[in-house]
N, C-alpha and C positions, 0 to 999 in steps of 0.2 A: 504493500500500500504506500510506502514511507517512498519507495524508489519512485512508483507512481506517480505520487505529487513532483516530484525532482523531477523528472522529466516534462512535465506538462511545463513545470515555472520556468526551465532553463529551454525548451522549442519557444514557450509564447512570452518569454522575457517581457516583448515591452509594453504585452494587454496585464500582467503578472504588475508592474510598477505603476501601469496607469490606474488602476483598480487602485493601487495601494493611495496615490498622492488623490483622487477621488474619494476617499474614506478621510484621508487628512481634512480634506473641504468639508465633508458633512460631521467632522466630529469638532470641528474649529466654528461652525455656524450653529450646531448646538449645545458648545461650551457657554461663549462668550458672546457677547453683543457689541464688546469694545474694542480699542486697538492698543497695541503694546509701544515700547517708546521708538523705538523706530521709524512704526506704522504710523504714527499720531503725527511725526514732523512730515511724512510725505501725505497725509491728509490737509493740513494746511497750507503745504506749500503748493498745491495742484488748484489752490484757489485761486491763482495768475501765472501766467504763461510768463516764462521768462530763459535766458539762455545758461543764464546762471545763477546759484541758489546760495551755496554757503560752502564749505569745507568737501563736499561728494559733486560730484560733474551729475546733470540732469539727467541722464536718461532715464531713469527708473521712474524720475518723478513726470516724464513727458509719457512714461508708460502707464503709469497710475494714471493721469488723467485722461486714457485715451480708454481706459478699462470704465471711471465712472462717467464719461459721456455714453457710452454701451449700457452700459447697468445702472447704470445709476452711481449714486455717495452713499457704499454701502460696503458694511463688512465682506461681504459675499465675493465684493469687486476686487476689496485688495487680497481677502485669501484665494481669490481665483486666481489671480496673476503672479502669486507668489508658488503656488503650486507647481503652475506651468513652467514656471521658470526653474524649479525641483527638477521635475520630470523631465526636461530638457537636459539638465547635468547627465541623467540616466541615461538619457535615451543618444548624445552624442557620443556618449563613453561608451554605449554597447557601439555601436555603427563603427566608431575609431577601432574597436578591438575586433568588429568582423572582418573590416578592411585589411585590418593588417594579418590574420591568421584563417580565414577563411572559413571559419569552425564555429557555430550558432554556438556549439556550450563554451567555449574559450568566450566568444563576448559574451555572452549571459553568467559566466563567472565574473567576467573584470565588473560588469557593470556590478552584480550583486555585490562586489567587494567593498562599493561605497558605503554600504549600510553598516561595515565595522570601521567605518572612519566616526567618531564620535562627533567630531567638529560639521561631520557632513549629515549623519543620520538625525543628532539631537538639536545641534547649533543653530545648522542652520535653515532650522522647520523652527525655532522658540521664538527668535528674536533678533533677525538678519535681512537685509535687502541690499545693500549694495555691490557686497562680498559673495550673495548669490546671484544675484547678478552677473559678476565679473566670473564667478567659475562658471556660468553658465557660458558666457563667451568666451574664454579661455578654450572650452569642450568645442566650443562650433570653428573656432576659430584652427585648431588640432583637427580638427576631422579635415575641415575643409583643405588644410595642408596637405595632410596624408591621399586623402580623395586628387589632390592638382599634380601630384606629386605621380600619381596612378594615372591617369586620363590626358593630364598635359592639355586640358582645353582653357578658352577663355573665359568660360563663365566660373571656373573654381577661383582663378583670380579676382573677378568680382567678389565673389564671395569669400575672399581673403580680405579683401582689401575692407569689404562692410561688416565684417565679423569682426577685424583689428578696430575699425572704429566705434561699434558696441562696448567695445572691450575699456577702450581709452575713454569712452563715456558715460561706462560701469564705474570706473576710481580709475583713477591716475597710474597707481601703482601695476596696472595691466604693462607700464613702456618694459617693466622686468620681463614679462612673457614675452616681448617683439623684440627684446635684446638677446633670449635665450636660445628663441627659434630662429633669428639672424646666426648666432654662432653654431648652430647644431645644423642647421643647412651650409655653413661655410667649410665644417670639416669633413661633408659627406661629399663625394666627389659624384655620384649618379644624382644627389638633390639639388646640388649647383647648378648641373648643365640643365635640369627642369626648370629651376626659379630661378634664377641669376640671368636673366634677357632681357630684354626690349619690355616685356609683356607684366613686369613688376613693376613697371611706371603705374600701368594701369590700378593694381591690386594699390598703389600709393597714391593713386590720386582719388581713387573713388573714397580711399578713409582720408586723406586731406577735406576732400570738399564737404565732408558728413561731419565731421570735428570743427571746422574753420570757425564758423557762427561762435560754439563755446570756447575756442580757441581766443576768439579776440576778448569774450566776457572774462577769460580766467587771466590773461596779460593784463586788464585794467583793474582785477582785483585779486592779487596774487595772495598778498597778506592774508584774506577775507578765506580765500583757497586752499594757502597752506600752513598758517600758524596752527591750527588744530589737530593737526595731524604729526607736525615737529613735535608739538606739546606732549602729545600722548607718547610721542616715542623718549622723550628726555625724562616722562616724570618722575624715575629711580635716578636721575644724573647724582653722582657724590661730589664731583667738581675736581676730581683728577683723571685723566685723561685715560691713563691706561689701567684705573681700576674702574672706569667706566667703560672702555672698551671690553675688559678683559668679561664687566657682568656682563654684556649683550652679546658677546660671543656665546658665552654660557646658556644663556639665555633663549639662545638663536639654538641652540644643539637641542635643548631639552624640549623645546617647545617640538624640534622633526620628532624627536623621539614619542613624546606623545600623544600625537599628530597621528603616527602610527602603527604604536605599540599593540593594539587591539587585533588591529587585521595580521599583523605580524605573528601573534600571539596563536592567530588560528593555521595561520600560511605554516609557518614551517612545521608542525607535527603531521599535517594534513597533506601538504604536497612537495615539500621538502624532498624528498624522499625519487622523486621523479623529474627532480629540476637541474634542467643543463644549459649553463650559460651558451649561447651559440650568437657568433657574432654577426647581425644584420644589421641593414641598414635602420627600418625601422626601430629595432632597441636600440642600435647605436643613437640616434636621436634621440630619444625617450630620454636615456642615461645622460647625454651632452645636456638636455633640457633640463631635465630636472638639477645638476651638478652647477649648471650656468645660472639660475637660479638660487640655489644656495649661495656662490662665491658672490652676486650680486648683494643680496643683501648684506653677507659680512664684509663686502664694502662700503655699503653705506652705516654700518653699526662703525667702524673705524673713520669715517668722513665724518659724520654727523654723530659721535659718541653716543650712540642708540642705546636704551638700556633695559628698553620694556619692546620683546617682542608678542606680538598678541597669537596664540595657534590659529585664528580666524583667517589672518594676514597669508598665511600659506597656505588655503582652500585651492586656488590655481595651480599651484605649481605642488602640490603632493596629492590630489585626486587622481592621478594618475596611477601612482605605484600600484594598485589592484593590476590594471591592465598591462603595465610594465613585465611584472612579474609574473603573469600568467603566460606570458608569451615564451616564456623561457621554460614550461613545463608540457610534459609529453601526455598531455591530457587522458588521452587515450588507455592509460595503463597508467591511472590510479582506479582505483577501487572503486567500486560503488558505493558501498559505506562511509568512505572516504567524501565520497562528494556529497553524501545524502547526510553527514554531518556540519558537512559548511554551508548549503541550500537553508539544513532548517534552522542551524543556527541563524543565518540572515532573514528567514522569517520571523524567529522567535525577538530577533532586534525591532523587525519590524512591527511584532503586536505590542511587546513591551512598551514603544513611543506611543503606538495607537492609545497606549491606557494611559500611562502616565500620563500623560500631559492633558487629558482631562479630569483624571484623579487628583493631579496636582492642584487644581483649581477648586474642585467640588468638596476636597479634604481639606481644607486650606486652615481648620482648626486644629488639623494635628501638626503644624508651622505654625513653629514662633511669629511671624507676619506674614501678611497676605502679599498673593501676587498680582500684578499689576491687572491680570485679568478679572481679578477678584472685586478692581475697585468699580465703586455703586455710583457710575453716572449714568443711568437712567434715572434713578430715583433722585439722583441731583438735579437733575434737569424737570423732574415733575416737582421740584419744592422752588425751584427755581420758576418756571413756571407758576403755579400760586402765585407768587407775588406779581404776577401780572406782566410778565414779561415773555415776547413772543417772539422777536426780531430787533435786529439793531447791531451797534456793533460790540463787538466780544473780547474784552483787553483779561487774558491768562497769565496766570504765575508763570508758567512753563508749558513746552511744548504738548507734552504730555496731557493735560485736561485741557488746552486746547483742540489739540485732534479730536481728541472723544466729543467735545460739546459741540464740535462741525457737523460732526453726522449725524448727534440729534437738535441739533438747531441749524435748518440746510439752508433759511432762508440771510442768516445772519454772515457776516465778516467775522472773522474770528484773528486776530494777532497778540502776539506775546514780546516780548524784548527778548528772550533765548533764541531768536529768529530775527539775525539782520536783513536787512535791505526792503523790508515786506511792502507790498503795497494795499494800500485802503482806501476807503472814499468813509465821505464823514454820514453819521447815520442821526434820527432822531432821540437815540435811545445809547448808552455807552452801558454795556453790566460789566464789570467791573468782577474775577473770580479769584479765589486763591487760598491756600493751605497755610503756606508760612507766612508770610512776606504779600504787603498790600503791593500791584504794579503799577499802581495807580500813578507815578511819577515818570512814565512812560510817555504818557500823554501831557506832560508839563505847558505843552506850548498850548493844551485847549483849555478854554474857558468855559468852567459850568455854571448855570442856572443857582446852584443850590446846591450843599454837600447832602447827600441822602445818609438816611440809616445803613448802617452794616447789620445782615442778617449774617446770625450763625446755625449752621446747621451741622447735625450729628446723626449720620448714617451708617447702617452694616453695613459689612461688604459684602459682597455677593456669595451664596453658600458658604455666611459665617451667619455663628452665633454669638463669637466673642470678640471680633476684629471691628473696631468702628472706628470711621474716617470721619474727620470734622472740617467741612469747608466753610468759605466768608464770599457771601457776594455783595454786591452794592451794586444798585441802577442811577446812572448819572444823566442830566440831558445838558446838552452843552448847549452854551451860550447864546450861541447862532440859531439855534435848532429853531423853529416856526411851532 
């Protein structure tokens, strides 16, 4: 029976994943009604079109609003596009691994290998967009390689060139993938004479001309661009050089290692045993990529004294090693056993998320605090409501209860001061939200009417009986207002 199911998951791979990230949709629309902190900054930001946003390059957020002009401003919308964009990691990572091995269970192994990447199975399905994002074009951007690489036509160039610029409009940090696959195509001598012509103008001009638009946004606001991103990487600096160096080297090792400790953990007793390095061109690039990759960053940890590496930051450049390393095993002559322990181990990962992560929320009293899903803006929004407020504009503590109060108040403006450059039009009505800290000084330059009461209110959070959140709002009418 146990082989049975193995075989069905590893012939019909990608109805097997699509099923899966499908169940993720209907168990995330009847967990929650809210958005998480990530989710909440790209719900406000989609409230004007713009080329450029803050510290992450736009596309995600050009994609989110192209998701709620379709569906609507709605949970539904952003966990649909977050899915697809899962399932995409999946489904380029099998196509790359059948390309290069010719073998349905060889890609239906590499792909299943991403479910023992913790950073890929749990990460980034909790609380990630950018960084799924960018693996997800990383995956297109590798297929499409390998595919131009086999066919030698002009449309793979296209689709080099528009997958690189996905890539570079996923985060920044994608130029390390165009720097790695420059070097692993320069020392393959059969992938030069394919990509190295005339016909890579093309694959470079189609991602110039797709980048350009955010290109001139991110020159005129480079600080706004990059200070956030230096920040997070300096925040362990001790202020000497090479005991700063020395932790983000450290730092940079441990995080490959647990990155992928797990899937290693099951590789080698499991197929160890049948694995024969053999030198091809495809692994030869794999290993150049992935190697180019690594010495990139521990140059910028010695340039830029780096001392906080994040595991998230390497999603691109190590979702690969499943597929790496299956290519180097004689499939064929392991066991049945063998494979029908790593099948259902990758299924048993995959119910284990299935539960968790709406257990996590529904249990939320056996945690010491609740989680973000937990918290009660609906019922803020109907006490909020009461006091007679229906539309207008919407000044937030932070990003975070502002996304949430966008989707259920669709007809209002919502901006926070945790979000530069925002644009607004002025309304009749100002509410005024917030936890810690009034933001009310945001607004320094409008003139009100009359200072209103401060309403407090003290809500449960959502499947709690002992977690209660305490908000402040105030309705203001400015000055001007008729």
């Amino acid at each position: 029976m146990l082989s049975r199911i193995t075989d069905v998951i590893l012939s019909k791979f990608p109805l097997f994943i699509g099923f899966y990230f499908l169940l993720q949709l209907c168990v995330r629309l009847i967990t929650t009604h809210g958005v998480v902190l990530d989710e909440s900054e790209q719900v406000m930001l989609t409230q004007y079109f713009a080329l450029g946003y803050n510290a992450q390059p736009p596309l995600y957020t050009w994609l989110q609003s192209a998701f709620f002009y379709i569906f609507g401003k709605n949970v539904f919308a952003i966990s649909l596009l977050k899915n697809i964009i899962l399932f995409s990691i999946y489904i380029f990572t099998y196509q790359t691994a059948l390309l290069l091995s010719h073998d349905t269970k060889k890609a239906a192994l590499s792909a299943l290998g991403l479910v023992f990447l913790p950073q890929i199975i749990w990460e980034a399905q909790i609380d990630q967009i950018h960084t799924v994002l960018l693996t997800a074009s990383t995956s297109a951007l590798l297929f499409f390689y390998f595919r131009t690489i086999k066919n030698n036509d002009l449309l793979g160039f296209i689709f080099i060139g528009v997958s690189s610029a996905c890539g570079l409009l996923a985060k920044y940090n994608f130029a390390i993938v165009i720097v790695a696959l420059f070097f692993a195509t320069l020392f393959i001598k059969e992938y030069r004479k394919v990509l190295f012509n005339r016909r890579l103008f093309l694959s470079i001009t189609v991602a110039v001309c797709l980048i350009l638009p955010h290109l001139m946004w991110f020159l005129g606001n480079m600080d706004l661009a990059t200070s956030e991103t230096l920040s997070r990487m300096s925040m362990e600096q001790q202020g000497s050089y090479l005991s700063d160096v020395l932790h983000g080297s450290l730092d940079l090792i441990a995080s490959y290692i647990l990155f992928t400790v797990v899937f290693i953990a099951f590789f080698i007793p499991l197929f160890a045993r049948h694995f024969t390095y053999r030198k091809t061109a495809p692994s030869n690039a794999l290993l150049l990529y992935i190697g180019t990759t690594f010495v990139s960053i521990l140059i910028i940890v010695f340039l830029t004294q780096t001392t906080n590496i994040k595991e998230r930051w390497l999603q691109p450049y190590l979702y690969l090693l499943p597929l790496l390393l299956f290519l180097f095993v004689d499939i064929h002559k392991v066991s049945k056993r063998k494979i029908n322990i790593f099948v259902s181990s990758g299924v048993g990962f995959c119910l284990i998320v299935l539960v968790v992560i709406p257990l996590r929320v529904v249990l939320v009293d056996l945690d010491s605090k609740p989680h973000r899903e937990n918290y009660p803006f609906e019922k803020l929004a109907h006490e909020i409501s009461s006091y007679g407020f229906s539309r207008g504009l919407i000044l937030t503590e932070d990003k975070f209860i502002g996304g949430n109060l966008s989707l259920l108040f669709k007809d209002s403006e919502v901006i926070t001061p945790s979000i530069p450059l925002q644009k607004y039009t002025a309304a009749d009505v100002v509410l005024v939200v917030w936890q810690r800290k009034n933001p009310i000084e945001y607004l320094q330059a409008m003139k009100f009417k009359e200072s209103a009461d401060i309403n407090k209110v003290t809500i449960p959070y959502t499947f709690s009986e002992k977690h209660y959140g305490t908000f402040f709002f105030q309705q203001l009418h400015p000055a001007n207002a008729d």
